[in-house]
MARTOR-425634 format. One record per residue (C-alpha): x, y, z. Coordinates in steps of 0.25 Angstrom, whole numbers, padded with zeros to 4 digits, always signed. Example, Ala and Ser with C-alpha at 12.3 -4.5 7.8 and 13.67 -1.06 7.14 Angstrom:
# MARTOR-425634
+0049-0018+0031;+0055-0004+0029;
This chain:
# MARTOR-425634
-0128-0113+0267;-0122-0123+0255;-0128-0124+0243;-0135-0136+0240;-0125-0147+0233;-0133-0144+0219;-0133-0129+0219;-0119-0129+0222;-0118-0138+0208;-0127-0127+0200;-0120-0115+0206;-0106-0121+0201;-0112-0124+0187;-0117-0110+0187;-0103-0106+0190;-0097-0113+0183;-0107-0110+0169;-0103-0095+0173;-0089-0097+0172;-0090-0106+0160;-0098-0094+0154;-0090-0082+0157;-0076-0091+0152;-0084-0092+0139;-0087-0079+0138;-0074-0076+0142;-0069-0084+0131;-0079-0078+0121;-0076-0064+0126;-0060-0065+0121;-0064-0077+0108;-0076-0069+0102;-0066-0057+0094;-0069-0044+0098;-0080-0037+0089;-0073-0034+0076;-0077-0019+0076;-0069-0017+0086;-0056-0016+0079;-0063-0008+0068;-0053+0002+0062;-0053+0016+0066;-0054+0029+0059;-0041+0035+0058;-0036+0048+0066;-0027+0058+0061;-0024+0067+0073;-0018+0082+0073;-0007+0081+0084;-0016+0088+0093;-0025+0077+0093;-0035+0082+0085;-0040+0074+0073;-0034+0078+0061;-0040+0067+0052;-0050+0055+0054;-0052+0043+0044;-0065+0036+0043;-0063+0021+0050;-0063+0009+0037;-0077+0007+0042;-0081+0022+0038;-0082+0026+0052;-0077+0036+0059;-0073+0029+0072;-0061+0034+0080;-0053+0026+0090;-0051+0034+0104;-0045+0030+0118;-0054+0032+0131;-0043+0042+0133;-0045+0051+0122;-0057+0055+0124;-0063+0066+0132;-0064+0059+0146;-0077+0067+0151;-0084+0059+0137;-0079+0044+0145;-0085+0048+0157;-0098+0051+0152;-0097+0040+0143;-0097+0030+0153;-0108+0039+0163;-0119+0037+0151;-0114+0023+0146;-0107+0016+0155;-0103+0020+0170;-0097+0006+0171;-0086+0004+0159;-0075+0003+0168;-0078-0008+0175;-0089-0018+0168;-0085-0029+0159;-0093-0025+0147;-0107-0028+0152;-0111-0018+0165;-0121-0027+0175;-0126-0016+0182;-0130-0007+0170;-0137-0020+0164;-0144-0022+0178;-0147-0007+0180;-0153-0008+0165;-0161-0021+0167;-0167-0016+0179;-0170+0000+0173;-0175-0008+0159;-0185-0017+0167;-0191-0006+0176;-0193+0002+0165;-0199-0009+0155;-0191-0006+0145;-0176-0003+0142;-0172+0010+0146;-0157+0008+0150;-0146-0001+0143;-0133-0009+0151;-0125-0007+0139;-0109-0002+0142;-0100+0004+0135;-0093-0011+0130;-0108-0016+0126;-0112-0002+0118;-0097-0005+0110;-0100-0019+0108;-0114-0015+0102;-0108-0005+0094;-0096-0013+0089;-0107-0026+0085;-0120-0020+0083;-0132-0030+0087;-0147-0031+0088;-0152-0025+0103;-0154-0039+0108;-0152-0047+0122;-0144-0056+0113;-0135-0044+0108;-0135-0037+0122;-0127-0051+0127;-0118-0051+0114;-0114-0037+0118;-0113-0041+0132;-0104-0051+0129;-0094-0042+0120;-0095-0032+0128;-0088-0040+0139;-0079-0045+0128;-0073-0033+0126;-0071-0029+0141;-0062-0042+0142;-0055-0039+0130;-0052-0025+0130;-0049-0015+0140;-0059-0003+0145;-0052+0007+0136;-0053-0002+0126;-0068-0004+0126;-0071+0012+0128;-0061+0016+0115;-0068+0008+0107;-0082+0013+0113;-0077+0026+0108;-0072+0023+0095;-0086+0015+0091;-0098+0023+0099;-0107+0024+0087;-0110+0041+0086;-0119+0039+0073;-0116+0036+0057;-0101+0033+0056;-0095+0039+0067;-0091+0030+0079;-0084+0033+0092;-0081+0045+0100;-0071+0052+0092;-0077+0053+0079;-0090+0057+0088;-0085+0069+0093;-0076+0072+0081;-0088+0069+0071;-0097+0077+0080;-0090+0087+0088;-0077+0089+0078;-0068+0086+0090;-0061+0075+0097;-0067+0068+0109;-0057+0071+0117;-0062+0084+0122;-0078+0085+0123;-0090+0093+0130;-0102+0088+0137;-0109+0090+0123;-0101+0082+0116;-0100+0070+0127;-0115+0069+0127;-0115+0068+0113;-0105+0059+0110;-0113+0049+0121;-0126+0053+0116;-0124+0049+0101;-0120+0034+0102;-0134+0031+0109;-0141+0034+0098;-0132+0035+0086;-0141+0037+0075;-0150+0045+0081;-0140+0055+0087;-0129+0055+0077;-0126+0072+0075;-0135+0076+0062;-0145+0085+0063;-0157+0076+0063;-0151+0071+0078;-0147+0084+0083;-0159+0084+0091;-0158+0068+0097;-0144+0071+0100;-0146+0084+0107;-0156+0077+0115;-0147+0066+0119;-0134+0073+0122;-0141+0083+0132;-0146+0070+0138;-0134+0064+0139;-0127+0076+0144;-0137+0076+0155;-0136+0061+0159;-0121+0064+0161;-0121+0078+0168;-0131+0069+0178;-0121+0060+0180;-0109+0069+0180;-0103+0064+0167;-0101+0077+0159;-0089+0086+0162;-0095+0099+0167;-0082+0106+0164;-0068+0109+0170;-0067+0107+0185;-0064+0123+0187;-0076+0126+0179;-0087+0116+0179;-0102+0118+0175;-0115+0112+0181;-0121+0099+0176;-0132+0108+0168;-0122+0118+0163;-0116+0108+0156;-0129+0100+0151;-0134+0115+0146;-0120+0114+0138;-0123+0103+0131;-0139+0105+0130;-0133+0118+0121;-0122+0110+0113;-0128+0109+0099;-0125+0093+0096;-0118+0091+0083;-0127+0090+0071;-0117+0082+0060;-0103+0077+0062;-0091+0084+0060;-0080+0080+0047;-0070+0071+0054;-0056+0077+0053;-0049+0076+0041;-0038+0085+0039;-0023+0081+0036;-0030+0070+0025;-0017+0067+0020;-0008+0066+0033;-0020+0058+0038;-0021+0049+0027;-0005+0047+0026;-0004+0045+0042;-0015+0035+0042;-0008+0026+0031;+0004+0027+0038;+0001+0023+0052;-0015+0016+0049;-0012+0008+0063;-0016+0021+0070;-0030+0027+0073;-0027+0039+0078;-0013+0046+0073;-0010+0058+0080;-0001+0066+0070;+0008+0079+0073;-0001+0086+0063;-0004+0100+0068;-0018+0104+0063;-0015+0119+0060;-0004+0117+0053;-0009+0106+0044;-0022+0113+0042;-0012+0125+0039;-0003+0117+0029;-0015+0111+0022;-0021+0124+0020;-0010+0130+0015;-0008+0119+0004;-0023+0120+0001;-0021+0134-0003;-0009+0133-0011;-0016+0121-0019;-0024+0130-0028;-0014+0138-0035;-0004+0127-0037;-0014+0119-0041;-0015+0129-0054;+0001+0126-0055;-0003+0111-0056;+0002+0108-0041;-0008+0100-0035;-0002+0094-0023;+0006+0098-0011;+0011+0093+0003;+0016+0100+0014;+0021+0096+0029;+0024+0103+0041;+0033+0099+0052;+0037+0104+0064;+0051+0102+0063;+0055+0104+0081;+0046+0091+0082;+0047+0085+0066;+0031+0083+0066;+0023+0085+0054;+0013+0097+0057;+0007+0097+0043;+0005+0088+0032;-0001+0090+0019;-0003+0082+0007;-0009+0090-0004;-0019+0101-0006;-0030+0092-0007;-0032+0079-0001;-0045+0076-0011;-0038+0082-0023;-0039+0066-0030;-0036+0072-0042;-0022+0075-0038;-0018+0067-0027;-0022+0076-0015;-0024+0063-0006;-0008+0060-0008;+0000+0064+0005;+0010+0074-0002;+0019+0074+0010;+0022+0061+0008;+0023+0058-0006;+0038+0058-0010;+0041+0069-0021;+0055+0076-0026;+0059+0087-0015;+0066+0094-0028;+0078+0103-0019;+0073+0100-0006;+0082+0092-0002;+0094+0100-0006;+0095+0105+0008;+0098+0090+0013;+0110+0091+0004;+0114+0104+0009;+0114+0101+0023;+0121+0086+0020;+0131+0095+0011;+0134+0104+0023;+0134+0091+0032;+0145+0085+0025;+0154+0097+0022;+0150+0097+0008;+0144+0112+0007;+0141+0124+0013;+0130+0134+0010;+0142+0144+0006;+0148+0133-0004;+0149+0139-0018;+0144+0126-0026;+0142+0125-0042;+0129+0124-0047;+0130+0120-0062;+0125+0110-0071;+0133+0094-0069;+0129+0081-0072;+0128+0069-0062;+0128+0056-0071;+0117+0062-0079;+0110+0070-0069;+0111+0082-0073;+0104+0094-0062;+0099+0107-0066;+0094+0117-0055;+0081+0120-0053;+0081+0132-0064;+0091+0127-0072;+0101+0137-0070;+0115+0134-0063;+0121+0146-0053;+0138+0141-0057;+0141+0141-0040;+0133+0143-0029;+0131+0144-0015;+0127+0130-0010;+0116+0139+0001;+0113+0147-0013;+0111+0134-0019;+0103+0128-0008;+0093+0140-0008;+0094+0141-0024;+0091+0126-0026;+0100+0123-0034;+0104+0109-0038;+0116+0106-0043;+0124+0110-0030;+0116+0102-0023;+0117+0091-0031;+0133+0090-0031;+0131+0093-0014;+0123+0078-0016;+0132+0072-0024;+0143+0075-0015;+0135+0070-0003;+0130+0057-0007;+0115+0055-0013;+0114+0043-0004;+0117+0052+0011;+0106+0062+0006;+0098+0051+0004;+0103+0047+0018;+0099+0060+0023;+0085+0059+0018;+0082+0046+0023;+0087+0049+0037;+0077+0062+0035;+0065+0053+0034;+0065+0053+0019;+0058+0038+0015;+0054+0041+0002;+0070+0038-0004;+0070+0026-0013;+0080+0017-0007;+0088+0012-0019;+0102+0016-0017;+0106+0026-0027;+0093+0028-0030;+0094+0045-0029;+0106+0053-0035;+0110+0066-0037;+0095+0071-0039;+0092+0070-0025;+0099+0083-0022;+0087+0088-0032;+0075+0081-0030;+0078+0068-0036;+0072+0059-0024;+0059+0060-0017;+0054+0066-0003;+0040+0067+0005;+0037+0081+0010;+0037+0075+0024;+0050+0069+0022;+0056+0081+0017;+0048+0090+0028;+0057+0079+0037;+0069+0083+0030;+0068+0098+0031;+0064+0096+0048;+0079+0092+0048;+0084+0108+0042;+0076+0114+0053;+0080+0104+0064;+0096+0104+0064;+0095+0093+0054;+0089+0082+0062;+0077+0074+0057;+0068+0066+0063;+0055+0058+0057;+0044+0069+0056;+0033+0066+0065;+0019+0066+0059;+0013+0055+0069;+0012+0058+0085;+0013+0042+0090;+0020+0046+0104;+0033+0040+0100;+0047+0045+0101;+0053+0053+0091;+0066+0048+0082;+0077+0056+0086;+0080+0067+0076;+0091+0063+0065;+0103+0072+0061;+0103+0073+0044;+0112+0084+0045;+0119+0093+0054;+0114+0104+0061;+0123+0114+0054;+0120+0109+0040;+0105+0111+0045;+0107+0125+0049;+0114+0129+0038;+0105+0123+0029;+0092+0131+0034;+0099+0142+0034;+0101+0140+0018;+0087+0136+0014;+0084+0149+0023;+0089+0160+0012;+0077+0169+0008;+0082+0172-0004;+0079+0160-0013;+0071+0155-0025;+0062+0147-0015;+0058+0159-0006;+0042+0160-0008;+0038+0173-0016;+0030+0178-0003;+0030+0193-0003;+0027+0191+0012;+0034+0182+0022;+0032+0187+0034;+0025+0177+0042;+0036+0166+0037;+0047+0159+0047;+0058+0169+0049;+0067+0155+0048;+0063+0146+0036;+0071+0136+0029;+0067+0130+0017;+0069+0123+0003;+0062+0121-0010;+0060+0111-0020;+0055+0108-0035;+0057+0093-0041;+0061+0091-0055;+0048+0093-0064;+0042+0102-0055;+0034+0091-0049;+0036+0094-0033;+0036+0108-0026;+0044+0108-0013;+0046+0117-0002;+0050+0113+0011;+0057+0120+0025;+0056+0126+0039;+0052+0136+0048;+0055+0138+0061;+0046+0127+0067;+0041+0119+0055;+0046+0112+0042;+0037+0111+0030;+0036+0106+0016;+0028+0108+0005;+0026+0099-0008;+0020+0103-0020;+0017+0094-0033;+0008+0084-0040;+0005+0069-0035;+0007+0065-0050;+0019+0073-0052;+0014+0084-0061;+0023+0092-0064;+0021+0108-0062;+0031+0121-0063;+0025+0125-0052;+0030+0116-0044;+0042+0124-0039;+0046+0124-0024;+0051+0139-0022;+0037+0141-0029;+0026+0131-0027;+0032+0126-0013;+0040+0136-0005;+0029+0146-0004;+0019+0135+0002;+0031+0130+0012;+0033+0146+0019;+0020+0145+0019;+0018+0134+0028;+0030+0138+0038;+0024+0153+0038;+0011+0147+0043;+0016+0136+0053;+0028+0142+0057;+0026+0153+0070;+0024+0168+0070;+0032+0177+0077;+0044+0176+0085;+0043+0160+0084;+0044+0160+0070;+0058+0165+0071;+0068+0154+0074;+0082+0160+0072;+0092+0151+0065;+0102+0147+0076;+0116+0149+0077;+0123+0138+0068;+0123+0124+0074;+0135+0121+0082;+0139+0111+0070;+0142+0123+0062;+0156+0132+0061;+0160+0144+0052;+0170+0141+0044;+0177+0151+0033;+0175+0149+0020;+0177+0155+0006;+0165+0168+0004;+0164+0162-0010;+0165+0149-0010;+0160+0145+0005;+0172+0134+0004;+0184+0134+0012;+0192+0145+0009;+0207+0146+0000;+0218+0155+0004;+0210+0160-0009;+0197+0163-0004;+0198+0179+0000;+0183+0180+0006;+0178+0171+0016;+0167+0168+0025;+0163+0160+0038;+0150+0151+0036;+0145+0138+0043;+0150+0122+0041;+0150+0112+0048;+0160+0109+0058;+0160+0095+0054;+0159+0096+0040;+0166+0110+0033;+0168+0109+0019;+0184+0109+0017;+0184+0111+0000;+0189+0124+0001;+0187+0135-0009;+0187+0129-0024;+0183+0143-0030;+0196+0153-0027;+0207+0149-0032;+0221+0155-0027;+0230+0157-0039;+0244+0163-0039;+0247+0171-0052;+0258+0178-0061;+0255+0192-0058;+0259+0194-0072;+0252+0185-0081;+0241+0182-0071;+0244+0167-0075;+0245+0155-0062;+0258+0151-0057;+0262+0141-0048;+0270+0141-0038;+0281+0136-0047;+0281+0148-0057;+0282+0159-0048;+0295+0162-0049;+0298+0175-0057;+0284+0178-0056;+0275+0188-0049;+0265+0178-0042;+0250+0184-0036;+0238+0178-0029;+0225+0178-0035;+0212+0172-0031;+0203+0167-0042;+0188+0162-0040;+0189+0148-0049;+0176+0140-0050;+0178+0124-0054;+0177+0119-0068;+0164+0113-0069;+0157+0128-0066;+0166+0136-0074;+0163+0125-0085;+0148+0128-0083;+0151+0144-0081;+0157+0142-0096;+0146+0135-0103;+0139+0147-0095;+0146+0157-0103;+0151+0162-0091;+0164+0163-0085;+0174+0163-0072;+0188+0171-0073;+0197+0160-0069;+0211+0157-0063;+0221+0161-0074;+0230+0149-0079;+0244+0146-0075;+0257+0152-0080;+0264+0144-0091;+0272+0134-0084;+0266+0137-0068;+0256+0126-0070;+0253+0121-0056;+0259+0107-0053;+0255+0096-0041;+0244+0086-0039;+0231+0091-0041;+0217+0085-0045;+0214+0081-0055;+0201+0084-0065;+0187+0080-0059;+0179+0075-0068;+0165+0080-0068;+0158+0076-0079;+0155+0064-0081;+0153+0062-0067;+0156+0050-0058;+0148+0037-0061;+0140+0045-0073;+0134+0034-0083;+0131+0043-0096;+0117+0038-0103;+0117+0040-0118;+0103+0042-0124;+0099+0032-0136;+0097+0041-0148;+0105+0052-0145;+0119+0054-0149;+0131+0054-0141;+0135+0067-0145;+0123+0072-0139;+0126+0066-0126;+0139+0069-0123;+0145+0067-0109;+0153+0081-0103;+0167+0080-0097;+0169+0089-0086;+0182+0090-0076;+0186+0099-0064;+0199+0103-0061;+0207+0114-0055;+0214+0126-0064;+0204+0123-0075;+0214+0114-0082;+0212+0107-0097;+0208+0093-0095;+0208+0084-0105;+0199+0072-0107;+0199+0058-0112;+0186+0048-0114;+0192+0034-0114;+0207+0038-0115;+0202+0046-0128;+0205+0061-0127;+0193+0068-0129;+0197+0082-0127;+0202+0095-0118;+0195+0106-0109;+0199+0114-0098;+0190+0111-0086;+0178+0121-0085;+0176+0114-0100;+0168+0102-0103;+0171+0092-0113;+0160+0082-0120;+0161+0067-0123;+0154+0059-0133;+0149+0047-0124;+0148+0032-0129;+0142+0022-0121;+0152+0014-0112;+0161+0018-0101;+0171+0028-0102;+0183+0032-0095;+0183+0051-0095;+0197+0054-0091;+0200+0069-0088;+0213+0075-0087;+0219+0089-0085;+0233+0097-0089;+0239+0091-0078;+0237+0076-0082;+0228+0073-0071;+0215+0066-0073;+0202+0060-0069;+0195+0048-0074;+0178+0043-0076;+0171+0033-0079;+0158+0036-0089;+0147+0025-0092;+0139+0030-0104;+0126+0021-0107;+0117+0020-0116;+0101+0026-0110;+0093+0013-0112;
């Protein structure tokens, strides 16, 4: 049957009203801005690399409110969620018509209201913009709640349920819930704890855990817990071993409910607080962290604090690295983060400080990289001046010649310093950058020669980075503190395996000045590498190496620099280090790891038993040890010297005096001018090679002197005030068969030495032209600019 003409009309203009009403809403819905509290920030979450929480931040707002995915949580908590509150979430828009007609029709056959319509959207909308309990309120949050279906996705809605689900005082959301109420995450939770978590936000205030509401929230978890074992909605346990309905509600009946909050997790204060400034876009940042063993390093640094805090050392960091996988285990910053009065809030592992000789083994492994040294080279170790850096060793003493491994493990300086020189400030600079070191200034020529020594600045973590290299063939990679899922840099190569190998095996000699004063050592890694280090001014404490498994380093100091002579690494440092390895490192049989055969980059070659150089037809005693194959030093032995005498006289001859002679063979032990000049001033003395035969002088090309002192480019400083002849300039010159040399300071004669003797100048400012020259005639020349100190 039609509709009359004008019923038509009316039925249209209904229509058409409709349309014209939901487009406007429509448009409203994506005009009107979401509400603003909706993109309130977060508290911020420091997780273990399990997944537990390591450390949680208050939200700006002084809330603790924790962001979660749907997915997160515990999924038998979801599906009792939406049993009591909403059966419907998946499919309505917002506003669910058949709980607003079930609750119409129960509140008016009851006379009063007994049952609310409200979904999950509308209780987050009321929560998000808090309004009177109106009709006029109940459209507003109709209308957002319907905005917010449009606008965001299901997920979307339900995470931010979670995060803002009011749970009493200021702790919102179901992960601050269950770790303020129950100390745990919500991913795992029982029957107890779901009905509390859903009980709680129906009355906040009156069911918030204190001991006043203990008796309100019993009452209404247990009858929570029995509205969803009614509807099935409470796991009843695995599927092989399921309990009954009432089992379960006489469970939870029995479950004391929680009568104060648990302290939110704050350990790791200063990894926390330095990860949040670093990467503040993130909410939730899963570290590598291992909870024992930062629970274990911190501890051990807390108990160290009280005696070094009578030697005036009142700060200390420490980091632990797995070094298979380069991620940080362990990071501390101090002993105290509350100690104000000292800086304990500062993260120590990352503040820049002189590493004092821990980075000597660098230089060793470079040394050995480029066919420089060998741990059996004999090397000098006695006082020179490098354009007015003058180095000393640690106690001020000088050993004549060592072995460059001796010199390693002794920590001396002066070898390691000519090794740098040699090499090239700027390629160890190289090195270190390639390493992960950030904290170099970039002005070039910034560094010199003190950076063999401490003269630059490292983090602990940057220097943990470096010493993962030693125990991984010398590759590096960046160390990982932060688990983002992405894939890992491929490892970099700052020195070769064999200089890697040979290098542990230096820094792993017991019997040296850094070896902790531990009567027992038992429990300690059969296979631990390790260096120490002081800076100038007893101002930084350094001990840093490996076990079998993990790297570690240990910084002690002052954040204002205070000096103390307790700050000694062998002393203050190294015993906190084997500490550390002993009580991360595994027991047993897995705590030996057997040094390997030497890396196939490795060859034996023979060298001189004295000297470790290549050995003369004169070096009687030699040895095999390990090079390079790439890379074997070629200066052959420079200590034995091969000398034909008159058997008579025991003076030299040359091959063009022997005639009429009885000639012999004899070997003599010679060390170079510049350390029998030392030995001299020493009082000491070497027997040396005995002069030539009157006449039987050696002829031919050979070199000439090299001058020593003043060294290449050197600008001598004069001081105002004091005079000249208090601050005179030594000459000093090497050269073969200890000849006289004669010298001359701007074509004027100034006078006559044999070469293990020094000479002194007078210095005037200006430049000056030294000129040496030797029995022979030949000479050598340098430039020397004298200033004036402003």
């Amino acid at each position: 049957m039609k509709l009359p003409r004008i019923t038509r009309r009316r039925v249209a203009v209904a229509l058409l009203f409709l349309l014209a009403l939901i487009g406007a809403g429509g448009a409203a819905a994506w005009w009107v801005p979401l509400p603003e509290r909706l993109s309130s920030p977060h508290s911020v979450v420091i997780e273990y690399r399990d997944g537990t929480p390591a450390h949680v931040f208050l939200a700006p707002d002084e809330r603790w409110r924790i962001p979660l995915r749907p997915q997160a949580i515990d999924p038998a908590y979801l599906r009792a969620l939406f049993a009591l509150e909403d059966k419907r979430f998946a499919w309505h828009p917002g506003v669910d018509p058949l709980a607003v007609v079930r609750a119409v029709l129960s509140n008016v056959t009851k006379g009063r209201r007994v049952s609310g319509a409200s979904t999950l959207t509308m209780q987050l909308v009321r929560v998000l913009e808090p309004r009177p309990r109106t009709l006029l309120s109940k459209l507003i949050e109709s209308f957002r709640a319907v905005q917010l279906e449009l606008r965001l996705s299901k997920d979307d809605i339900l995470s931010a349920y979670l995060q803002f689900v009011p749970y009493g005082r200021n702790v919102e959301g179901v992960e601050a819930a269950s770790l303020a109420y129950f100390g745990h995450s919500s991913a795992h939770l029982s029957p107890a704890e779901i009905a509390t978590l859903l009980a709680v936000p129906q009355n906040p205030n009156r069911r918030f855990p204190t001991p006043e509401n203990a008796a309100r929230l019993k009452a209404a978890r247990d009858e929570v817990a029995r509205r969803l074992l009614e509807d099935l909605a409470l796991p009843l346990g695995p599927a092989e071993a399921k309990a009954s309905s009432e089992a379960v509600l006489a469970e939870v009946r029995n479950t004391p409910v929680p009568r104060g909050l648990t302290p939110f997790p704050r350990e790791a204060p200063h990894a926390a607080m330095y990860l949040r400034a670093l990467r503040g876009d993130l909410t939730r940042l899963r570290t590598t962290l291992d909870a024992g063993t930062q629970r274990l390093a911190e501890r051990l640094m807390r108990d160290a604090a009280g005696d070094l805090a009578t030697k005036g050392i009142h700060n200390g960091a420490a980091v632990v690295v797995d070094h298979e996988r380069a991620e940080v285990l362990a990071l501390v910053g101090s002993f105290d983060f509350f100690d104000t009065r000292h800086g304990g809030q500062i993260p120590g592992f990352d503040t820049p400080r002189s590493p004092g000789s821990a980075l000597k083994p660098l230089i060793y492994a470079m040394g050995i990289d480029r066919g420089l040294v060998l741990p059996e080279h004999l090397v000098s170790d006695i006082p020179e001046s490098y354009g007015g850096y003058v180095p000393h060793n640690f106690d001020g003493r000088f050993m004549g010649v060592v072995r460059m491994e001796y010199a390693l493990s002794q920590s001396l300086n002066l070898p390691f310093v000519n090794l740098l020189r040699s090499l090239g400030v700027e390629r160890f600079l190289g090195t270190l950058r390639l390493a992960g070191v950030n904290s170099l200034r970039p002005d070039p020529g910034y560094y010199g020669l003190s950076a063999a020594v401490g003269g630059l600045e490292v983090t602990p973590l940057e220097l943990a980075g470096l010493y993962v290299a030693f125990a991984q063939e010398g590759r590096s990679r960046p160390l990982l503190l932060l688990d983002e899922g992405k894939p890992r840099p491929e490892p970099r190569e700052l020195f070769s395996p064999g200089a890697a190998w040979l290098t542990r095996r230096s820094l792993s000699l017991r019997d040296r000045p850094d070896f902790p004063a531990r009567r027992q050592l038992t429990g300690m890694p059969a296979q631990v590498h390790w260096k120490t280090g002081t800076s100038f001014g007893h101002r930084d404490a350094w001990a840093a190496g490996s076990g079998p498994r993990h790297t570690a380093v240990v910084w002690l100091g002052n954040m204002n620099n205070t000096p103390s002579v307790h700050l000694v690494g062998a002393d203050a440092a190294g015993p906190l280090l084997f500490e550390l390895l002993e009580a991360v490192g595994p027991r047993g049989r897995a705590s030996v790891k057997e040094e390997p055969v030497a890396p196939q980059d490795l060859t034996l070659v023979e060298v001189c038993t004295y000297s470790g150089h290549l050995p003369t037809d004169a070096c009687k005693d030699r040895k095999e040890v390990y090079a390079r194959r790439s890379a074997v030093p070629t200066e052959p032995c420079p200590y034995h010297l091969k000398v034909e005498v008159d058997a008579k006289t025991g003076l030299a001859v040359s091959p063009a005096c022997r005639a009429g002679r009885e000639v012999e063979s004899r070997v003599y032990l010679t060390w170079p001018a510049s350390i029998r000049r030392w030995l001299t001033e020493q009082h000491r003395s070497l027997p040396t090679p005995p002069a030539y035969a009157p006449g039987c002088e050696p002829g031919g090309a050979e070199h000439a002197p090299e001058i020593l002192s003043p060294a290449e480019g050197q600008v001598a400083l004069l001081i105002p005030g004091v005079s000249a002849d208090q601050q005179e300039v030594p000459l000093e010159a090497e050269t073969a068969h200890d000849r006289e040399l004669t010298w001359f300071v701007n074509g004027k004669f100034l006078g006559r030495a044999k070469a293990d003797e020094r000479l002194w100048w007078t210095p005037a400012v200006g430049t000056h032209e030294i000129l040496v020259t030797d029995d022979r005639g030949l000479s050598s020349r340098r430039r020397l600019v004298v200033r004036e100190r402003p």
